[in-house]
C-alpha positions in Angstrom: 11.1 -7.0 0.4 11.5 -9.0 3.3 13.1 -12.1 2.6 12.9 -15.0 4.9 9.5 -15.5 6.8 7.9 -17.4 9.5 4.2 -18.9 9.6 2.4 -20.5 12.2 -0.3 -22.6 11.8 1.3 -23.7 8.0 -0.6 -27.0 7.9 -4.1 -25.1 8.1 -6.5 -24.7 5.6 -5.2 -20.2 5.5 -1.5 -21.9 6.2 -1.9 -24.4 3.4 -2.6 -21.4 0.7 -0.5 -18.4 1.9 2.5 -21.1 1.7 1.6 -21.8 -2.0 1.7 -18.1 -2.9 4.7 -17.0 -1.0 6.6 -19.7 -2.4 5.6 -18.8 -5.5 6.4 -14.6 -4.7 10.2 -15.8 -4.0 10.0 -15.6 -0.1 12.3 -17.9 1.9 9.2 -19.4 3.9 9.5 -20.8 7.2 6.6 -23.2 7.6 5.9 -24.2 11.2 3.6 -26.5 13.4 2.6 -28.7 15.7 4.1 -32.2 14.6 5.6 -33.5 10.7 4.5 -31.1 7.8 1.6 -32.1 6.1 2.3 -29.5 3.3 3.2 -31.1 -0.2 6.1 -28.5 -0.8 8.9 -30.7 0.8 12.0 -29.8 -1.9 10.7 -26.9 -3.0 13.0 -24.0 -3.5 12.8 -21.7 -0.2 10.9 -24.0 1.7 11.5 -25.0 5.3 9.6 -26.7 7.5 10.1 -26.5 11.5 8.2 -28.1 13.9 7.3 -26.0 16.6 4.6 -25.8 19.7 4.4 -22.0 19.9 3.1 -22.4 23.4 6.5 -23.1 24.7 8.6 -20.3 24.6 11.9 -22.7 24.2 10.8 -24.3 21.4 10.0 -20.5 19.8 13.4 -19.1 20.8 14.7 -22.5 18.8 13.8 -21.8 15.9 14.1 -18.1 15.7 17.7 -18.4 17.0 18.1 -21.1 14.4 16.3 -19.3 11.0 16.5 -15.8 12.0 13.2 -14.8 10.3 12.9 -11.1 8.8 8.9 -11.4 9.1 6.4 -13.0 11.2 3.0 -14.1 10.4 1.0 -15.6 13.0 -1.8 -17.5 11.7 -1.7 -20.7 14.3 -4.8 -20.5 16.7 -7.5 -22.5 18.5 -9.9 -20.9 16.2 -13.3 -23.2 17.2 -15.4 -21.0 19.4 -17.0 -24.1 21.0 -14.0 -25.9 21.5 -13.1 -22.6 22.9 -15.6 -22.2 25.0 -15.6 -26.2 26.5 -11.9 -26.2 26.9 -10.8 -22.6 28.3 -7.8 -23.1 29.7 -6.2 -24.8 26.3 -7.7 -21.5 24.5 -6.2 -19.4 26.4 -3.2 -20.9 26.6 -2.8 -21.3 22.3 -4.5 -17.9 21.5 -3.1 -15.6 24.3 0.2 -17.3 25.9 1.2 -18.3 22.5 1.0 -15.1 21.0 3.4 -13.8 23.8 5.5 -16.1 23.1 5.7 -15.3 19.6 6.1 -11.7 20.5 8.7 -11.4 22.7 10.7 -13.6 20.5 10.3 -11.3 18.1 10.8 -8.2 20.1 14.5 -9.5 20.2 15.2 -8.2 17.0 12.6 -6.2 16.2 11.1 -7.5 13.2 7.4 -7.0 11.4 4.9 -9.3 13.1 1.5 -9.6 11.5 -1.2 -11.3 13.6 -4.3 -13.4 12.3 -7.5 -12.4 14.0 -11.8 -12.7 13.3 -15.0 -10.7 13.1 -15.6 -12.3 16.3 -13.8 -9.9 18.4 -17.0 -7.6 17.9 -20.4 -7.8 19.4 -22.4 -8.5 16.2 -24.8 -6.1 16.7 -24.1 -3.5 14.0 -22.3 -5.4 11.6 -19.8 -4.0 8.8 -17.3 -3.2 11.8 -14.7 -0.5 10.3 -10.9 -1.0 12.1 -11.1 1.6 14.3 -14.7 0.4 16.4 -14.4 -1.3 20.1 -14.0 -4.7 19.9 -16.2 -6.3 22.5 -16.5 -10.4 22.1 -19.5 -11.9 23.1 -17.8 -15.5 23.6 -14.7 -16.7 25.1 -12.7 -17.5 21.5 -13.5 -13.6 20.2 -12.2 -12.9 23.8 -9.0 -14.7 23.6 -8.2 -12.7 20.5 -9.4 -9.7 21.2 -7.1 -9.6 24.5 -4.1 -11.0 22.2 -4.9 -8.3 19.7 -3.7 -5.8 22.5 -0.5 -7.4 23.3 0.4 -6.7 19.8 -0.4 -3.4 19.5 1.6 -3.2 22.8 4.6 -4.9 21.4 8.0 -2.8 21.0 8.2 -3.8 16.8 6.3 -3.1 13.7 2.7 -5.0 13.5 -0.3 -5.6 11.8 -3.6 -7.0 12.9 -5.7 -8.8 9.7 -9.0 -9.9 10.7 -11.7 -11.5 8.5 -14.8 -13.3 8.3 -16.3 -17.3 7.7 -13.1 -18.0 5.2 -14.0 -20.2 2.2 -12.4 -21.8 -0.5 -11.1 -25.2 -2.2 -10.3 -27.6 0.4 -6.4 -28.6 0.8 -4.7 -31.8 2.9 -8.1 -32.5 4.3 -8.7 -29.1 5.9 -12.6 -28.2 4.9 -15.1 -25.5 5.0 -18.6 -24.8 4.9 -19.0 -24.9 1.2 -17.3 -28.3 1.1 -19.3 -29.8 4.1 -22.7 -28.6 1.8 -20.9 -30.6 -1.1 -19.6 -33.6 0.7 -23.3 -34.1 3.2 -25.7 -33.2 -0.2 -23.5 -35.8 -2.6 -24.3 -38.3 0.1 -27.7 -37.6 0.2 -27.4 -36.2 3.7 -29.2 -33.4 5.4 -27.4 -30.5 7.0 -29.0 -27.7 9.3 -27.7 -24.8 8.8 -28.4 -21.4 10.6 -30.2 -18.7 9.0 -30.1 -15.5 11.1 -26.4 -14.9 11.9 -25.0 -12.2 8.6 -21.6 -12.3 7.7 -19.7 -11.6 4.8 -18.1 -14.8 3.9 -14.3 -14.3 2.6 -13.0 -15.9 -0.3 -9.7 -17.8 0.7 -7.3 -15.3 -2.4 -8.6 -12.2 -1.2 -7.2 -13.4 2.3 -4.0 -14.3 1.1 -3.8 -11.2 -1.8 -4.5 -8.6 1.1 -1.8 -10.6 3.8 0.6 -10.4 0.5 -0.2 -6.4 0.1 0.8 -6.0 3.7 3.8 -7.4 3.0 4.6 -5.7 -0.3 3.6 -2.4 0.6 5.1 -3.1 4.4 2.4 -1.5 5.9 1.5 -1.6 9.9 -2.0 -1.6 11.7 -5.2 -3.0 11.6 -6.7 -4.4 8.5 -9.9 -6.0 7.7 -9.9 -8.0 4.6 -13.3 -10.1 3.6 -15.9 -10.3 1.3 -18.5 -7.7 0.7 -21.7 -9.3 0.0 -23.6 -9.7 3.7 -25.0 -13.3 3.8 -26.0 -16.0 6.3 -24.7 -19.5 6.3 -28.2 -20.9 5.0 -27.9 -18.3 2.2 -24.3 -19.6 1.5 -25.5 -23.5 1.2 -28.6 -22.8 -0.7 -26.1 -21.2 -3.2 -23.4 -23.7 -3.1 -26.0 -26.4 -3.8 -27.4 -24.5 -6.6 -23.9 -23.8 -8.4 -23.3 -27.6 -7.7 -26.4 -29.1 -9.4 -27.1 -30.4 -5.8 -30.7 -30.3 -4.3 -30.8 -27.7 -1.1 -34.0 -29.5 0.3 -32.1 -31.3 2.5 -30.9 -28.0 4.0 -32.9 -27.7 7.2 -33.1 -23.5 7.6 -32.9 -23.1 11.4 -32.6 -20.6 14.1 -29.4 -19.9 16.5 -32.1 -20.7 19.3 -32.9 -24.1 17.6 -29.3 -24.9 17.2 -27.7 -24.4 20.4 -23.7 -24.6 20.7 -21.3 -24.4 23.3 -20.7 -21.1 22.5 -22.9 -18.2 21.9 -22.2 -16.5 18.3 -22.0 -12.6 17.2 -25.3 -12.1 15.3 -24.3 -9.7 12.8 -20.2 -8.9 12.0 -19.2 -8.5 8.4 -16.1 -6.1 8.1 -15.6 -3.2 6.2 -12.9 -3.4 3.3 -13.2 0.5 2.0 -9.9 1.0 3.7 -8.4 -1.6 2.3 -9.7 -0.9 -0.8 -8.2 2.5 -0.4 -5.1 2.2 1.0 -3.8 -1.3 -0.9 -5.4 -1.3 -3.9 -7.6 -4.6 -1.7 -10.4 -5.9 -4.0 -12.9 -8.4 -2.7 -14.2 -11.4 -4.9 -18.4 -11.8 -5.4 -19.6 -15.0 -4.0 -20.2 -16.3 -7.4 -17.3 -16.2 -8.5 -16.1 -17.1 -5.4 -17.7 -20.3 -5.8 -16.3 -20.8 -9.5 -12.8 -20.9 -8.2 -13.8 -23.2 -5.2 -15.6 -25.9 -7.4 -14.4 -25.0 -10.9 -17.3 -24.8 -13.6 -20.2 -25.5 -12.1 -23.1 -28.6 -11.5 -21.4 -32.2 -11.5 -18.4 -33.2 -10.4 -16.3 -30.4 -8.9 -13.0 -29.7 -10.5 
């Protein structure tokens, strides 16, 4: 088992959970990020927290000189395609440079790097994209990654490449998603538009963490898709989460990616396919149901 590891991106919503369950496995877990540690597992046996700006290559050669990590997984990104899109420069340099940095730090000694990537490295246009297809991004966020993913299956160590799809799941530290923004704007009485002809298949936050934990386990290499199964669009999504929550989805405006135009353009149809996970690591995928049972707890009223 490897022993001491590194995270990016720790004070994310994916950082925020995969801390709670290595902790919990017994790893010696290097959080890291960008200013103090807004995790609540300061004192905790095996916890650590570094800050660190993975863009500057210093600052990474720092702390890996200083903690000598045995595993690295690479969750930190700029991961909103608009923001992406408006500010191309910054995304290059977060998803791209600072995955390079990462790297060659790593290459030093060799050890296992695993690398956090998205459905939006493909085109959208088939959907249920198996490992081995072309990635081919149609905006400039899948395209950072995408060119990222290379330099790490060009990197002189062990890797893996996870991707996965619209992650859900109970809100830590602030850090949000979809199903909590349906909560939180339909409690208020707010409307929300939300688009209804882009299919995904929405991932539930433990199967995420369970299959990065497999990986790690079983110490396995290469790429890995790990998401949900059930092919669905956002609206669907909402219309469901209001419905589990005793909330009324009328003031869920169903609209069209042409009548809700961002910044950047979005893959119609991804979804991943899990069968080789499924296979190969014993990966199981949670429904949406009862993905939303251990998002919200038991149902309508107030969430648990």
């Amino acid at each position: 088992m490897y022993k001491r590891i590194l995270l990016t991106g720790a004070n994310g919503f994916l950082g925020h959970h995969l801390a709670a369950r290595l902790l919990k496995c017994g790893y010696v877990l290097i959080a890291t990020g960008r200013g103090p540690c807004r995790l609540p597992f300061s004192g905790s046996p095996g916890f650590i927290y570094e800050e660190m700006d993975f863009t500057d290559p210093q600052q990474v050669q720092e702390v890996f000189t200083r903690q000598s990590p045995g595993y690295i997984i690479h969750a930190g990104a700029m991961t909103s395609p608009d923001a992406c899109e408006q500010q191309r420069e910054k995304a290059w340099q977060v998803n791209w440079e600072g995955t390079c940095n990462l790297l060659q730090a790593a290459e030093r000694t060799g050890v296992p790097f695993c690398f956090l990537s998205t459905d939006f490295v493909f085109s959208g246009t088939t959907g249920m994209y198996r490992e081995d297809e072309a990635t081919a991004p149609v905006n400039y966020y899948g395209y950072t990654k995408a060119e990222a993913e290379k330099k790490v299956q060009a990197a002189n160590l062990p890797w893996s490449i996870v991707r996965t799809v619209l992650v859900y799941g109970a809100p830590l530290q602030g850090r949000g998603n979809l199903l909590s923004l349906v909560k939180n704007k339909l409690e208020k009485g707010e409307s929300l538009r939300v688009v209804d002809d882009q299919f995904r298949t929405p991932t539930f936050i433990g199967d995420l963490v369970n299959g990065i934990c497999l990986l790690l386990e079983k110490k396995q290499t290469g790429i890995w898709h790990f998401s949900g199964e059930e092919m669905m669009t956002p609206y669907e999504m909402s219309v469901r989460t209001a419905s589990y929550l005793g909330l009324t989805s009328g003031l869920l405006e169903r609209v069209t990616a042409a009548e809700f135009p961002e910044p950047a353009k979005r893959p119609v149809r991804t979804g991943l396919s899990v069968e080789k996970a499924k296979k190969e690591l014993g990966y199981s995928a949670t429904g949406f149901s009862e993905g939303l049972r251990l998002t919200f707890g038991n149902g309508a009223g107030p969430s648990a």
